[in-house]
N, CA, C and O atoms as a CHARMM CRD file, in Angstrom:
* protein
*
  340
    1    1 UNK  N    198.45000  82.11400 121.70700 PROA 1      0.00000
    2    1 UNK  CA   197.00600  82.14500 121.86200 PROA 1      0.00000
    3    1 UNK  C    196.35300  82.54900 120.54200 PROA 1      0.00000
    4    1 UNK  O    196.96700  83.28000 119.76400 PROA 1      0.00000
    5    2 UNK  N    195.31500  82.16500 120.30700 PROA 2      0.00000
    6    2 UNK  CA   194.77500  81.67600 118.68100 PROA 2      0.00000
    7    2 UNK  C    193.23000  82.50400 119.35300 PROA 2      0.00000
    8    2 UNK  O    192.56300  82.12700 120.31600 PROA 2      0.00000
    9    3 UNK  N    192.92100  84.08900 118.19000 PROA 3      0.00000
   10    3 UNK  CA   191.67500  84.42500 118.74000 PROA 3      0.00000
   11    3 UNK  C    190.59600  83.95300 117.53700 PROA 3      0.00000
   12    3 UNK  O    190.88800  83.99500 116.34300 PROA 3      0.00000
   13    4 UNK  N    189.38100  83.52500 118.02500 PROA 4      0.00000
   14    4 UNK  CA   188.51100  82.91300 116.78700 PROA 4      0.00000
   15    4 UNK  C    187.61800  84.53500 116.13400 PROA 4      0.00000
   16    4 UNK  O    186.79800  84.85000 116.99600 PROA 4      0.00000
   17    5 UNK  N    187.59300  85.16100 115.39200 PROA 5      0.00000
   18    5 UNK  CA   187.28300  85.41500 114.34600 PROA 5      0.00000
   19    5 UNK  C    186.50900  84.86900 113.52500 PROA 5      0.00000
   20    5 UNK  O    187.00600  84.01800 112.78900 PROA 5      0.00000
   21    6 UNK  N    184.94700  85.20800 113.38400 PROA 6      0.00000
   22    6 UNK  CA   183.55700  84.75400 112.47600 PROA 6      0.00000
   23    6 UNK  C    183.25800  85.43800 112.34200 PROA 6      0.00000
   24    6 UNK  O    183.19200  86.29700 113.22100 PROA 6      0.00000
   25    7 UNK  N    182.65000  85.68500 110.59700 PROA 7      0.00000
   26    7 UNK  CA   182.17400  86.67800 109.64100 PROA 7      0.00000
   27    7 UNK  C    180.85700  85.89600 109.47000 PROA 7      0.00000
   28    7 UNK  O    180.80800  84.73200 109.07100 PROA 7      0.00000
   29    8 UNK  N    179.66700  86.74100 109.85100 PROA 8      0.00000
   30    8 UNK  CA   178.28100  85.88600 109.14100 PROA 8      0.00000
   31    8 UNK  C    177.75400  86.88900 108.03300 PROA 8      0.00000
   32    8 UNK  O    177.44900  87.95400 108.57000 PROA 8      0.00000
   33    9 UNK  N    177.55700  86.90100 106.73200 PROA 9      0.00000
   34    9 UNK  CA   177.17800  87.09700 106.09300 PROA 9      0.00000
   35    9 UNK  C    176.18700  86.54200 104.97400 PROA 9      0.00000
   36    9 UNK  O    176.40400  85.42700 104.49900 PROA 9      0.00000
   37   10 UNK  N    175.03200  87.35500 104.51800 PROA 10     0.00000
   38   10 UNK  CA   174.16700  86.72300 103.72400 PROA 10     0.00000
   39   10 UNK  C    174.82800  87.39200 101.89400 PROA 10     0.00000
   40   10 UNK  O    175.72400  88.21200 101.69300 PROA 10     0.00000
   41   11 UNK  N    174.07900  86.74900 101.00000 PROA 11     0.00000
   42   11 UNK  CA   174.38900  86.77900  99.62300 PROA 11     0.00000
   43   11 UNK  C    174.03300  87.97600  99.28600 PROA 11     0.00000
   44   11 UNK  O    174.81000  88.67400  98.63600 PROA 11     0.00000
   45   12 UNK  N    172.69000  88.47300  99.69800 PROA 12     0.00000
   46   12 UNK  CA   172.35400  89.67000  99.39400 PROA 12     0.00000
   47   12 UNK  C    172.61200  90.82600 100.18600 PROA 12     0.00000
   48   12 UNK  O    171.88600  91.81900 100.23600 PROA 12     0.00000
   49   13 UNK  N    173.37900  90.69900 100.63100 PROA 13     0.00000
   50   13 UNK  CA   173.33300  91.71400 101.81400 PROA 13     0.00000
   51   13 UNK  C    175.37700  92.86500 101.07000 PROA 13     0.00000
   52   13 UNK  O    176.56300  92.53500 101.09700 PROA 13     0.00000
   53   14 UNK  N    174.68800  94.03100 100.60600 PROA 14     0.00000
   54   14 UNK  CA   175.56900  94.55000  99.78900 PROA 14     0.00000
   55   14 UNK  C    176.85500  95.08800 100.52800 PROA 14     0.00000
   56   14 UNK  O    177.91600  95.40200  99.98800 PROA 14     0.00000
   57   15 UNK  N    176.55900  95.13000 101.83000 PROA 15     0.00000
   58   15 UNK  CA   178.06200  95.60000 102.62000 PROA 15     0.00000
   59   15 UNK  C    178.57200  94.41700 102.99100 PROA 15     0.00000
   60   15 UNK  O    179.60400  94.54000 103.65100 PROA 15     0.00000
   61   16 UNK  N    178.16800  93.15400 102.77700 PROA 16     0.00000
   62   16 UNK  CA   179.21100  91.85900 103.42600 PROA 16     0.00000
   63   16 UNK  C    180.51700  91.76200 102.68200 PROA 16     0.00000
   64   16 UNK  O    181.58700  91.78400 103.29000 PROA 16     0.00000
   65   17 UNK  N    180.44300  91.65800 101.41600 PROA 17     0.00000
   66   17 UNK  CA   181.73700  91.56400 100.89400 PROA 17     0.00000
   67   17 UNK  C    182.69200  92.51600 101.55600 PROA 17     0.00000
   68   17 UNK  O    183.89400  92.25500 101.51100 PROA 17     0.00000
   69   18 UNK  N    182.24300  93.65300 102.19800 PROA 18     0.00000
   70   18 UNK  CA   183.58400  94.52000 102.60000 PROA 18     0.00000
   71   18 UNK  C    184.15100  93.71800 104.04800 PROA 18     0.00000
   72   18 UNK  O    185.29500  93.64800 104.49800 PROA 18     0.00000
   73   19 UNK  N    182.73800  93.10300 104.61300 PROA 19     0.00000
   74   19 UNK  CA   183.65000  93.03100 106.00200 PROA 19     0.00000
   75   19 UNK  C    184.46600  91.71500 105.41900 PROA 19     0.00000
   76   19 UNK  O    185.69600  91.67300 105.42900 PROA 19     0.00000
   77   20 UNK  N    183.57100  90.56000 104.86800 PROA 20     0.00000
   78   20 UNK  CA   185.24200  89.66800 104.59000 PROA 20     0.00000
   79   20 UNK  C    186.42700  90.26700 104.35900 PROA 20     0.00000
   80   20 UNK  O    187.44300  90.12300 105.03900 PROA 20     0.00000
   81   21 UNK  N    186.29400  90.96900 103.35900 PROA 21     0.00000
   82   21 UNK  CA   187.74900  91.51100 102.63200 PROA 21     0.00000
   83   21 UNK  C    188.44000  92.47900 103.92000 PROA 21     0.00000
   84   21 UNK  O    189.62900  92.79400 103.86600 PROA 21     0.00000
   85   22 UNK  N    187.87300  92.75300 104.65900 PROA 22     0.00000
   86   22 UNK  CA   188.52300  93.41800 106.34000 PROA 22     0.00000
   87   22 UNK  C    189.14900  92.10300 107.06000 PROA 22     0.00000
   88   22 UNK  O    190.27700  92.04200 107.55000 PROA 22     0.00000
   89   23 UNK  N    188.53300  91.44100 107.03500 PROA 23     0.00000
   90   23 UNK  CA   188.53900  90.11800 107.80600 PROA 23     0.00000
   91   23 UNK  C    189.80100  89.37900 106.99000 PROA 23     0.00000
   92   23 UNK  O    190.85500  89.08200 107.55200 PROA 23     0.00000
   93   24 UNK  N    189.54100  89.14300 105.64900 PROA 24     0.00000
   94   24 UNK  CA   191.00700  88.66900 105.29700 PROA 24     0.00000
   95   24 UNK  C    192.23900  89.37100 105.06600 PROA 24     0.00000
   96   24 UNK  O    193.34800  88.84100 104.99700 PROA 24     0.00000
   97   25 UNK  N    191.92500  90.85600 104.92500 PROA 25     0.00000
   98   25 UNK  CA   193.24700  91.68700 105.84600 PROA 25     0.00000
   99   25 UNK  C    193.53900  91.38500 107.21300 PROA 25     0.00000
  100   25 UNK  O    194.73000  91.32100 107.51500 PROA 25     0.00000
  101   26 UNK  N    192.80800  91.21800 107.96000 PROA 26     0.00000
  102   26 UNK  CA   193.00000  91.25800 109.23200 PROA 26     0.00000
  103   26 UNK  C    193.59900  89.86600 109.50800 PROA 26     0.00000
  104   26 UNK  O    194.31000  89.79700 110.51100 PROA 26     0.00000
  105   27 UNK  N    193.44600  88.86000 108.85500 PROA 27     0.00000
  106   27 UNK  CA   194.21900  87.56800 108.48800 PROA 27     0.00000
  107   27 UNK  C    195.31500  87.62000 108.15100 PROA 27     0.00000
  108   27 UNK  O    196.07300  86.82800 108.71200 PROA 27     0.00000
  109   28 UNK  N    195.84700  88.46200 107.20300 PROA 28     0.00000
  110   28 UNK  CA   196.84100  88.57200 106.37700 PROA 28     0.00000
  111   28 UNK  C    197.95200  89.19000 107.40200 PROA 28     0.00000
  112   28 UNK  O    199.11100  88.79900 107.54200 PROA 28     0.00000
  113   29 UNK  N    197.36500  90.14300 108.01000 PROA 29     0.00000
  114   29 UNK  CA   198.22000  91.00200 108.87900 PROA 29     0.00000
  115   29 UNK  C    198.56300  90.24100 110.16100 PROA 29     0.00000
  116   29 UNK  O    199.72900  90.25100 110.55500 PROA 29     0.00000
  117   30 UNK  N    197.69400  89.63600 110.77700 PROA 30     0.00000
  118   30 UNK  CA   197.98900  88.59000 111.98200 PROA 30     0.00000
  119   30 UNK  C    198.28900  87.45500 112.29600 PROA 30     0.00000
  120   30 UNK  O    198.62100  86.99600 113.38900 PROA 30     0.00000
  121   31 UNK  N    198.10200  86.71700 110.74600 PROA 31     0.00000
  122   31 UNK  CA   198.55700  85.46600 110.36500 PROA 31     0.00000
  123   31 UNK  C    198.00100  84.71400 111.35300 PROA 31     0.00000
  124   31 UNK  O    196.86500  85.08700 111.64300 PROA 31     0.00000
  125   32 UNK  N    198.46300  83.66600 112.04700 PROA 32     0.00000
  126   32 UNK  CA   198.62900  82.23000 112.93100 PROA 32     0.00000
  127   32 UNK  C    197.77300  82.79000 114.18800 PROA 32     0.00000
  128   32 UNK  O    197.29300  81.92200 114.91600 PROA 32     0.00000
  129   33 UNK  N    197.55800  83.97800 114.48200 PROA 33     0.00000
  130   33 UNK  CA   197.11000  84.41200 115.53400 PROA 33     0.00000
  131   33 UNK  C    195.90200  84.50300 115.54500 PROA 33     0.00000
  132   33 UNK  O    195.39900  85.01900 116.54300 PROA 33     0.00000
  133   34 UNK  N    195.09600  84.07900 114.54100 PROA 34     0.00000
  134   34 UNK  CA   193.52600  84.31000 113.86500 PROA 34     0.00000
  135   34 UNK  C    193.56400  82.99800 113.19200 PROA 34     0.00000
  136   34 UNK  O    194.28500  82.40800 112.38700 PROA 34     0.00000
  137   35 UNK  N    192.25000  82.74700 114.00800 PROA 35     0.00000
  138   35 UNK  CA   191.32800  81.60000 113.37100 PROA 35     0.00000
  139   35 UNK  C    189.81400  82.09600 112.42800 PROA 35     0.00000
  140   35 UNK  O    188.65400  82.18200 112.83000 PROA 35     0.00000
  141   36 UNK  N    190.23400  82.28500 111.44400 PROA 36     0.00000
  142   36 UNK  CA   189.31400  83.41300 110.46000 PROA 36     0.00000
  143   36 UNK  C    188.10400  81.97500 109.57800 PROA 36     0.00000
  144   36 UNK  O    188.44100  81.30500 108.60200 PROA 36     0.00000
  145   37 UNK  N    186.65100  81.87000 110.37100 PROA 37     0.00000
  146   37 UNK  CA   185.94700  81.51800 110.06200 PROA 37     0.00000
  147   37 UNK  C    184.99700  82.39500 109.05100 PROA 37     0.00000
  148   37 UNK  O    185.02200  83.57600 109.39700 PROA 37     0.00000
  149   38 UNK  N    183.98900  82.11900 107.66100 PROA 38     0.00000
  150   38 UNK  CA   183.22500  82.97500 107.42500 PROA 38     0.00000
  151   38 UNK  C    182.13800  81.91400 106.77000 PROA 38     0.00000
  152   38 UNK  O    182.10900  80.88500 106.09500 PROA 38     0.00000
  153   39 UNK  N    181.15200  82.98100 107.51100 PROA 39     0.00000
  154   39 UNK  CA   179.55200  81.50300 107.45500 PROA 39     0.00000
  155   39 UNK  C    178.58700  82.61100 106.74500 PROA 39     0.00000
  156   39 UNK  O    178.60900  83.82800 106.92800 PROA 39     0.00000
  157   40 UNK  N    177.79800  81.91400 105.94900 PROA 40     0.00000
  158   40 UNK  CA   176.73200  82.21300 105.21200 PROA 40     0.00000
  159   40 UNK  C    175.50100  81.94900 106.34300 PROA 40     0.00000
  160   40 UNK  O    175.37700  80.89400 106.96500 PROA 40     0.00000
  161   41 UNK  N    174.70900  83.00400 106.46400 PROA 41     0.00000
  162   41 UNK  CA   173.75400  82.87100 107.32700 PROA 41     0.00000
  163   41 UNK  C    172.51200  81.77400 107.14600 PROA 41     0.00000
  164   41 UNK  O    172.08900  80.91400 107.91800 PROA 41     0.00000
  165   42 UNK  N    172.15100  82.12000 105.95200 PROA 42     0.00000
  166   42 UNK  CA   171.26700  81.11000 105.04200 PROA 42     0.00000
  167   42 UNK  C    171.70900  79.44900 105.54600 PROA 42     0.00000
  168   42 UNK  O    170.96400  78.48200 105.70600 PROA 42     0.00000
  169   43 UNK  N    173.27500  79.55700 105.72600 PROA 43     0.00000
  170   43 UNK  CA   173.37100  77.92600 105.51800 PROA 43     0.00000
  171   43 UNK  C    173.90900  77.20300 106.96100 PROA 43     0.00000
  172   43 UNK  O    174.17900  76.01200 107.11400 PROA 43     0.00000
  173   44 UNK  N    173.98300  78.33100 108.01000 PROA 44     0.00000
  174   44 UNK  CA   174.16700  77.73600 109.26900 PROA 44     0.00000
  175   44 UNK  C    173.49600  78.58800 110.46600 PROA 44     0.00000
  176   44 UNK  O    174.04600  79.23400 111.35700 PROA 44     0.00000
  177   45 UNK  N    171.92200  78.34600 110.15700 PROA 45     0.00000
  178   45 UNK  CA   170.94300  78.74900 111.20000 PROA 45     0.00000
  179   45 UNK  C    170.75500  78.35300 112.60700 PROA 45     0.00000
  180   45 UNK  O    169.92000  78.64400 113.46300 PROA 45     0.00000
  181   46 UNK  N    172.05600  77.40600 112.56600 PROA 46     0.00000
  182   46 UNK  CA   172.29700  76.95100 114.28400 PROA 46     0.00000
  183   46 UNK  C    172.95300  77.85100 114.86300 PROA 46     0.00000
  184   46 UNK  O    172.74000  78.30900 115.98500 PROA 46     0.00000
  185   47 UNK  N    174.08500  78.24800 113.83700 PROA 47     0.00000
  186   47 UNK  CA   175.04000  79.62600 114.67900 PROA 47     0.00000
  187   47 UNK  C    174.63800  81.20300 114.81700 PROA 47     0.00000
  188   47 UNK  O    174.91400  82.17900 115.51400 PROA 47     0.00000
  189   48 UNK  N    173.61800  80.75200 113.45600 PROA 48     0.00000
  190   48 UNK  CA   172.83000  82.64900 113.87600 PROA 48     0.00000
  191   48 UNK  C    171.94100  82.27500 115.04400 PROA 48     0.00000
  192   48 UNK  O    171.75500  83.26000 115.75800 PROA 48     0.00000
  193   49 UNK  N    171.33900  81.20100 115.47300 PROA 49     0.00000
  194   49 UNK  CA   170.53100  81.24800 116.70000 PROA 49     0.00000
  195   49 UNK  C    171.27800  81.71800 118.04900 PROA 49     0.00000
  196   49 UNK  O    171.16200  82.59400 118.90700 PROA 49     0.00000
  197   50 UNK  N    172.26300  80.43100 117.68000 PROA 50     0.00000
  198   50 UNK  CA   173.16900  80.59200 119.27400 PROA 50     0.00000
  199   50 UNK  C    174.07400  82.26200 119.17200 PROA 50     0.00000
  200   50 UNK  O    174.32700  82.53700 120.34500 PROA 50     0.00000
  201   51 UNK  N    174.43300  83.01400 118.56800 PROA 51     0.00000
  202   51 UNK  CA   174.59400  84.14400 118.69400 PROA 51     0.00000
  203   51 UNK  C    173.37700  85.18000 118.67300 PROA 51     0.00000
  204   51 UNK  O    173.33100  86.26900 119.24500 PROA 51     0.00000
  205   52 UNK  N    172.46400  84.61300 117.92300 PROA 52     0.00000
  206   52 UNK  CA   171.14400  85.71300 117.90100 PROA 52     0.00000
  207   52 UNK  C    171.41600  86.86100 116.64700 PROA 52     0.00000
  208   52 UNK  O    170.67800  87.84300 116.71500 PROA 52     0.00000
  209   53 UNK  N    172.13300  86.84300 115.81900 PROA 53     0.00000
  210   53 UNK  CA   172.33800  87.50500 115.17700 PROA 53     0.00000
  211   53 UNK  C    171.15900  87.86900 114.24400 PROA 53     0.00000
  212   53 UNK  O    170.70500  87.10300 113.39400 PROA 53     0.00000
  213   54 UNK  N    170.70900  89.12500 114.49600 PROA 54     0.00000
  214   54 UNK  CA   169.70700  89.94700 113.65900 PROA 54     0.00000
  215   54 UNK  C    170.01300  90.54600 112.26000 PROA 54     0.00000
  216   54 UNK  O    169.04700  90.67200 111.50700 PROA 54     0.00000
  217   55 UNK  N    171.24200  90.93200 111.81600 PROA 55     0.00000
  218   55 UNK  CA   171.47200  91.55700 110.71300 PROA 55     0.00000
  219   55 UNK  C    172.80200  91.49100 110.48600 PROA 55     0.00000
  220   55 UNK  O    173.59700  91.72700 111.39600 PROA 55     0.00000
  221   56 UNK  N    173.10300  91.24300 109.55100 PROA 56     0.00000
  222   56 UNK  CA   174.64000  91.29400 108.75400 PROA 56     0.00000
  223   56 UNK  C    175.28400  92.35800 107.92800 PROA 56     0.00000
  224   56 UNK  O    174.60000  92.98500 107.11900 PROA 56     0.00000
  225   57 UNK  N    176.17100  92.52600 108.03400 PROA 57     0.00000
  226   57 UNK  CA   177.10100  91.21800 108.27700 PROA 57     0.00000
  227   57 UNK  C    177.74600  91.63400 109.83500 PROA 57     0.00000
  228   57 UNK  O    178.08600  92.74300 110.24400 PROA 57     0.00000
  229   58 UNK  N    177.77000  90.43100 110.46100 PROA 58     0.00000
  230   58 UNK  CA   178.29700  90.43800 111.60800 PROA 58     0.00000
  231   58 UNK  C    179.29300  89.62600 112.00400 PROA 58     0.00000
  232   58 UNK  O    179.42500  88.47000 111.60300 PROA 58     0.00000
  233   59 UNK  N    180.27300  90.37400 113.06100 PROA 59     0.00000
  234   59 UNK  CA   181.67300  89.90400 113.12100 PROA 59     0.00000
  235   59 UNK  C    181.66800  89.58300 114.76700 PROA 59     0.00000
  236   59 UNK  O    181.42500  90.37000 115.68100 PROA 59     0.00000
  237   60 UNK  N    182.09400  87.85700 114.85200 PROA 60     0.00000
  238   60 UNK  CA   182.09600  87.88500 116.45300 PROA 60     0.00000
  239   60 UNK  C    183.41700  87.35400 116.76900 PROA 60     0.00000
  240   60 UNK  O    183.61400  86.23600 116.29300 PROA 60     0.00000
  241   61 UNK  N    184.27200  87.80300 117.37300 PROA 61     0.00000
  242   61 UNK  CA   185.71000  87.23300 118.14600 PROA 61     0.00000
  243   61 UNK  C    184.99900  87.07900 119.34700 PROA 61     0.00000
  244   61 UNK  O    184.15000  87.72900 119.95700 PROA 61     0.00000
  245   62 UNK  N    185.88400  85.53100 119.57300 PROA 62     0.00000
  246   62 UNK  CA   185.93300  84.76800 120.72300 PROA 62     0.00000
  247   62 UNK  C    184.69100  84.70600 121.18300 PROA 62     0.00000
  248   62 UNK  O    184.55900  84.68500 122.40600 PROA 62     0.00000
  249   63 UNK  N    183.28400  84.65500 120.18100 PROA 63     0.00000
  250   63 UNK  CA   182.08300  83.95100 120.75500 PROA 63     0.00000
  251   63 UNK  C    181.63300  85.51000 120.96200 PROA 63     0.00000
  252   63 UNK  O    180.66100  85.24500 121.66900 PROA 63     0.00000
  253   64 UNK  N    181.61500  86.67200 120.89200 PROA 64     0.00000
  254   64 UNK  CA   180.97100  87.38600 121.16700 PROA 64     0.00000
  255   64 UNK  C    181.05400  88.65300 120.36200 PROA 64     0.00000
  256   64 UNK  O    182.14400  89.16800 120.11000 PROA 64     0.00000
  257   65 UNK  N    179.96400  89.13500 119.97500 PROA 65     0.00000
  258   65 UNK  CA   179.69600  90.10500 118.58300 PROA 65     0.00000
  259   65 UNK  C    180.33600  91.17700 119.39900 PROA 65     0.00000
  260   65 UNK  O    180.03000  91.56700 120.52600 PROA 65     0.00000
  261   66 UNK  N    181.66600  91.73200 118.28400 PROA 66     0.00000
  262   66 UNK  CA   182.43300  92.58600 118.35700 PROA 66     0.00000
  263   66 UNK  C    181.63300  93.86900 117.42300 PROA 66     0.00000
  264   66 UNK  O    181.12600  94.89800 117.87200 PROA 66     0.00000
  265   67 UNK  N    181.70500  93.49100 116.23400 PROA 67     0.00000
  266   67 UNK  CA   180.74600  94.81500 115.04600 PROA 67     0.00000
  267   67 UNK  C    179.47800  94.38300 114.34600 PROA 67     0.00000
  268   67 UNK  O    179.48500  93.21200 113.96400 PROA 67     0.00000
  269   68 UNK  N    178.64300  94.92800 114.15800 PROA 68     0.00000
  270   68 UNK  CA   177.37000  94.56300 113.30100 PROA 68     0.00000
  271   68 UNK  C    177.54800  96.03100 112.22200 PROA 68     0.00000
  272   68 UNK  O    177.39400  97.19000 112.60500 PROA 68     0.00000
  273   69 UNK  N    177.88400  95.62400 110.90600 PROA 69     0.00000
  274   69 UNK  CA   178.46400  96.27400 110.53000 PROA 69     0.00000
  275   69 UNK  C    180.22700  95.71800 110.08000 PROA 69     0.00000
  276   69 UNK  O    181.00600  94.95400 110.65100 PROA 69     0.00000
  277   70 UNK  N    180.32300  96.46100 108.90800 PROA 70     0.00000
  278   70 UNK  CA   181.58000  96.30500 108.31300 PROA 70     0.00000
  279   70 UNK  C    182.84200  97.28400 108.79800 PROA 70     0.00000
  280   70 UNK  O    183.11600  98.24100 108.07500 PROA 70     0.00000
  281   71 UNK  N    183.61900  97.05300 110.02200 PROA 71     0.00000
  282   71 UNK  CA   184.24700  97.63800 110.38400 PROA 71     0.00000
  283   71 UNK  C    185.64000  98.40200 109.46700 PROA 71     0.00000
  284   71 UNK  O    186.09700  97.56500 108.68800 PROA 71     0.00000
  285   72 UNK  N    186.42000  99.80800 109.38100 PROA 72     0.00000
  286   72 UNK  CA   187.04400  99.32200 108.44700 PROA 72     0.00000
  287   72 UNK  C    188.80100  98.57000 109.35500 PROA 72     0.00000
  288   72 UNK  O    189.09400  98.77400 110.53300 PROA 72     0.00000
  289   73 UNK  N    189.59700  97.79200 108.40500 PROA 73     0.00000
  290   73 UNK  CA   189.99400  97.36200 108.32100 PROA 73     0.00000
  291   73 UNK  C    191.41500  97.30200 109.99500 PROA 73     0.00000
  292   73 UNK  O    191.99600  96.41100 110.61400 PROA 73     0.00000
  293   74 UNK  N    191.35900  98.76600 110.04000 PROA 74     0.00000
  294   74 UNK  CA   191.95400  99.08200 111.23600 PROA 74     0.00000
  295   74 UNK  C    191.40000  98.43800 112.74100 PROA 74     0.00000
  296   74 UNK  O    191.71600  97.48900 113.45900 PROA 74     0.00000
  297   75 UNK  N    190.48400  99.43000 112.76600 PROA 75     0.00000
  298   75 UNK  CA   189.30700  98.93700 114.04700 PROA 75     0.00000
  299   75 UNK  C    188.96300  97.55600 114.08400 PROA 75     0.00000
  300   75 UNK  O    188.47200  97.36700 115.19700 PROA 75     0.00000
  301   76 UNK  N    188.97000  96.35300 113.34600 PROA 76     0.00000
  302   76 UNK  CA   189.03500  95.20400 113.40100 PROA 76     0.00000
  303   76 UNK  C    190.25800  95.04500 113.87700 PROA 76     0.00000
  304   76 UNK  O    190.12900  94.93900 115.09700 PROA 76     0.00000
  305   77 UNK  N    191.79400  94.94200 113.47600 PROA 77     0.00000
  306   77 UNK  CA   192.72700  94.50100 113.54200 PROA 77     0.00000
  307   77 UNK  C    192.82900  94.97500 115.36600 PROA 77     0.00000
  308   77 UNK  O    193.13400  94.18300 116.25800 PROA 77     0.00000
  309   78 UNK  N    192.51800  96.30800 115.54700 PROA 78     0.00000
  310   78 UNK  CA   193.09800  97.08900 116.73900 PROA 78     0.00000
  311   78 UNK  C    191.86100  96.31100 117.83400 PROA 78     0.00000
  312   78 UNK  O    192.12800  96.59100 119.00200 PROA 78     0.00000
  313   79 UNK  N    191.01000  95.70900 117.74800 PROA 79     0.00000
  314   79 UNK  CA   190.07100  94.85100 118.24800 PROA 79     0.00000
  315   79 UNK  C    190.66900  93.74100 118.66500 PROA 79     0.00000
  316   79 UNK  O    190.87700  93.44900 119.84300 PROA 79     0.00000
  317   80 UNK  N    191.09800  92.78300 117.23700 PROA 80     0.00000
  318   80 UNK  CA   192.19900  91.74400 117.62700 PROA 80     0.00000
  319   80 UNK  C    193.06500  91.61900 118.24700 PROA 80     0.00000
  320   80 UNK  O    193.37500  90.60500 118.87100 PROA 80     0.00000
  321   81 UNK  N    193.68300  92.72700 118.19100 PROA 81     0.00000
  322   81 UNK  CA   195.69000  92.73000 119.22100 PROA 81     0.00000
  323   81 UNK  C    195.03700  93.14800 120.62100 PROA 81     0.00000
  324   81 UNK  O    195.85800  92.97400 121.52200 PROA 81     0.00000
  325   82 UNK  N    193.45100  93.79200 121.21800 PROA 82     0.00000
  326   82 UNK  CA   193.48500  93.85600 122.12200 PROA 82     0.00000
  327   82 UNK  C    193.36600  92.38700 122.92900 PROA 82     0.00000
  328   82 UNK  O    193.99400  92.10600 123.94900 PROA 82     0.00000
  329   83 UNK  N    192.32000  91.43400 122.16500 PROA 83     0.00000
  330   83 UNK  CA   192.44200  89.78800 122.61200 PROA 83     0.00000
  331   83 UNK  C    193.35000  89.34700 122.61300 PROA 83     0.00000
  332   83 UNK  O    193.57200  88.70100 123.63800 PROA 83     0.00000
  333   84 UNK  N    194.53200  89.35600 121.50300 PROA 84     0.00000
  334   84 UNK  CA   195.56300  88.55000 121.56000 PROA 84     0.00000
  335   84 UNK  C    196.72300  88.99200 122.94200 PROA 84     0.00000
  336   84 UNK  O    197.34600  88.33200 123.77300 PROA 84     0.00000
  337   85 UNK  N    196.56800  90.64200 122.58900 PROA 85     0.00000
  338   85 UNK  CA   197.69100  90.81700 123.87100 PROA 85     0.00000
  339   85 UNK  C    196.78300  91.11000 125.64600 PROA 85     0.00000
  340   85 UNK  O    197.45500  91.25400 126.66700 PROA 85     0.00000
């Protein structure tokens, strides 16, 4: 089972770079088990609608906002293994 994993982040927004770099740990560590999407808000205003997302950077597994906010690196992963298992 494959959990989807999306990072929305804007350019200016000074804590996004951390949650990717969580997000591609959290890749690294789970490999095949993560489908690790990451969208620029600016450039896909269809998916900030259909989630509603107010502020970034925001992280949604399986269609539904898990952190708003840059989680660190643990609490993401321990998020994931609860979907996967």
């Amino acid at each position: 089972m494959t959990v989807k994993l999306e990072v929305f982040t804007s350019q200016t927004c000074p804590y996004c770079p951390m949650a990717v770099e969580v997000a591609e740990e959290a890749k690294k560590q789970l490999g095949d088990k993560i489908d690790f999407e990451h969208y620029d808000v600016a450039e896909h205003m269809d998916l900030v609608q259909k989630y509603q997302i107010m502020s970034v950077p925001t992280i949604i597994i399986d269609g539904e906002v898990a952190f708003v906010g840059a989680p660190s690196a643990q609490e993401l992963i321990s998020k994931l293994e609860q979907k996967i298992n």
